[in-house]
C-alpha positions in Angstrom: 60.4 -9.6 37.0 58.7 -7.2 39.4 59.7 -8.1 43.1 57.1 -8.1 45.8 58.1 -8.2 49.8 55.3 -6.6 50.9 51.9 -7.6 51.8 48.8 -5.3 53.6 46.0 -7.9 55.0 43.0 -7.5 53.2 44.0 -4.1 51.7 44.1 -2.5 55.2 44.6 1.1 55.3 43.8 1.2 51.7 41.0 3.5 49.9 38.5 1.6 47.7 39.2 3.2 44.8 43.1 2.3 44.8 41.9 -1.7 45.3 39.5 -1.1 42.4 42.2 0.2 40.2 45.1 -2.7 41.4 46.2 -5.3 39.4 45.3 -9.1 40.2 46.6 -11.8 40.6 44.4 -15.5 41.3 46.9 -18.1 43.3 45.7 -21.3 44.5 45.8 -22.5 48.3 49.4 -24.7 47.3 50.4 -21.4 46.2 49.2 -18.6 49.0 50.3 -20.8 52.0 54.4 -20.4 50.5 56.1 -17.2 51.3 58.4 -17.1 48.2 57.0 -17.7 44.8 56.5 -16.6 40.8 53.0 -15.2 39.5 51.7 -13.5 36.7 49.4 -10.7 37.6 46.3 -9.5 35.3 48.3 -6.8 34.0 50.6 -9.9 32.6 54.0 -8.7 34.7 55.7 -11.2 36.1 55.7 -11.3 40.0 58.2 -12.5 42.3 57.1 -12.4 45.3 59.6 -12.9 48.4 57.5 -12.7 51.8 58.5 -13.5 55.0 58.8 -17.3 55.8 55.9 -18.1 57.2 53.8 -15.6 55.6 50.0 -16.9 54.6 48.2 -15.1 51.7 44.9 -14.7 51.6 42.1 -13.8 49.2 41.8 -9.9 49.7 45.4 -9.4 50.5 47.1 -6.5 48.4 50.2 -7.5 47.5 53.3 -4.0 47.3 56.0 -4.3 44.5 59.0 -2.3 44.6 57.6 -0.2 42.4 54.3 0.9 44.7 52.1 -0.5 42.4 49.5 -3.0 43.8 48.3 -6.4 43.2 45.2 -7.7 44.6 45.0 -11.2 45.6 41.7 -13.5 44.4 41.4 -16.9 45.8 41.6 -18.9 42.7 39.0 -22.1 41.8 40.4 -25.3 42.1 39.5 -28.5 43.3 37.6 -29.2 46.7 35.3 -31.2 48.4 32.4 -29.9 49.7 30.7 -31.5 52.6 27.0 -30.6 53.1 24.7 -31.7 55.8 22.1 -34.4 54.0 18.4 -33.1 55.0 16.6 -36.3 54.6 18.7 -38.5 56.7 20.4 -36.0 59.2 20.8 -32.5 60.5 23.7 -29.5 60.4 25.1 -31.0 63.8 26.4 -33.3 61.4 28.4 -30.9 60.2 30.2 -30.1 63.5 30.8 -33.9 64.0 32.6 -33.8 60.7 34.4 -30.6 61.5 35.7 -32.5 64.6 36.7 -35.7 63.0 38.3 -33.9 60.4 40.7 -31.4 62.9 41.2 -34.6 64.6 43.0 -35.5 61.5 44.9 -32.2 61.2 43.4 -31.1 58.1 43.4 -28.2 56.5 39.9 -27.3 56.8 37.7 -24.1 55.2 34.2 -23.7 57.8 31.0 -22.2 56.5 27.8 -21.8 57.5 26.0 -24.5 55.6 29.1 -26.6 54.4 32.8 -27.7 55.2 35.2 -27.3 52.0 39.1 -29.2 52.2 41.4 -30.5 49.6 40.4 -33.8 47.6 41.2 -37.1 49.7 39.1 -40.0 48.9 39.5 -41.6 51.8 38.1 -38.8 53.9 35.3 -38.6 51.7 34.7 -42.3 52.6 34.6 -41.3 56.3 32.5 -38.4 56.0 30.1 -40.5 53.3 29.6 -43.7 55.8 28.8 -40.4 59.0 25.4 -39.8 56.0 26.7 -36.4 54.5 27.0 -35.3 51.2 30.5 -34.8 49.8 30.7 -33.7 46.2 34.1 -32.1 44.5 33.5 -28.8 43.0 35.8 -26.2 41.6 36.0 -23.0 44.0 38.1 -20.9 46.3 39.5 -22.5 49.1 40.4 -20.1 52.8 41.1 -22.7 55.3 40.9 -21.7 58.7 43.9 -20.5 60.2 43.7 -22.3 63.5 44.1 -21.1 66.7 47.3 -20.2 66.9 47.6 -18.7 63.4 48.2 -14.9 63.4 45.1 -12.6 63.8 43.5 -15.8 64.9 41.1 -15.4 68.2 41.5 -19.0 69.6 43.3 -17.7 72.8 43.1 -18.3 76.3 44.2 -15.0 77.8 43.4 -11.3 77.8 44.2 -8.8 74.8 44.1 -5.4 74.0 41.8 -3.8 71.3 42.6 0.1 70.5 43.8 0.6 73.9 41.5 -1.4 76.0 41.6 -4.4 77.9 39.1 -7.3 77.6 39.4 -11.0 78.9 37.7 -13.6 77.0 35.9 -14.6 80.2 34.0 -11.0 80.2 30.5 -12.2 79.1 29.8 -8.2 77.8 32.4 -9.0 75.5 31.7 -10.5 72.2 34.5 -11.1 69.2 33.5 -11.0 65.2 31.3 -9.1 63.0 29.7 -6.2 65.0 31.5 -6.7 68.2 32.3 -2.9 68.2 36.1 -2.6 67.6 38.5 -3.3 65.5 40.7 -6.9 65.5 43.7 -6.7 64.2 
């Protein structure tokens, strides 16, 4: 068994080629929200990966075994329900209402664009059914959100430093996410 207690976020600090050339490994969300568990990479080693408690892996995440070698980590398919915003009958705020009712309930919630994706539960699919949106269970990755208080998580009410400089959330000239000019770490 090859032991793992290291993990880099999204391969950070990593050259592309070295993530092209690491072994994978596809783990559920049961799987990548424990800290200490048994996997079998593509390379068909077996992995025992001991991480810090508390420790959330995410699709993108390099595992490091004792040995330097490195195993990517691929969000694996399995079951969710994907909530989608019916066109005839309503409109994408319909979506947000859901996203509300659904934190509300303290679930563990994946937010896109065009749909909402948790874990099966027929009764929430009731809910969310009777509010006139879609809900249909497909197989595919699932990334919940981490919620605000997760780590790297920007759901804070206080200033921060980026690479050395100071910015409070109430600066309207500062903006977070893609393109916002530095680097969130």
């Amino acid at each position: 068994m090859l032991t793992v207690n290291k993990l880099l976020p999204q391969g950070q600090g990593l050259a592309a080629a070295l993530l092209k050339r690491a072994a994978t490994v596809a783990l559920n969300w049961d799987v990548r929200q424990k800290s200490r568990f048994d996997a079998t990479d593509s390379q068909g080693r077996t992995l025992g990966v001991f991480l810090p408690r508390g420790t959330v892996v995410r699709g993108g995440d390099v595992l490091v075994a004792e040995d330097g070698s490195l195993i990517r980590v691929e969000a694996a398919p399995q079951p969710v329900l994907r909530v989608t915003a019916c066109t005839e009958h309503g409109s994408p705020f319909d979506l947000l209402r859901a996203a509300y009712h659904l934190g509300n309930r303290h679930v563990q919630l994946e937010l896109q664009p065009d749909h909402l994706q948790f874990e099966p539960d027929h009764v929430l699919a009731d809910m969310l059914r009777q509010m006139r949106l879609i809900v249909t269970e497909v197989q595919a990755p699932f990334e919940p959100e981490g919620g605000a208080y997760a780590a790297g998580g920007h759901g804070h009410a206080h200033g921060h430093d980026h690479d050395g400089h100071a910015h409070s959330p109430h600066d309207p000239g500062h903006v977070h996410g893609p393109g916002c000019g530095h680097h969130h770490h």
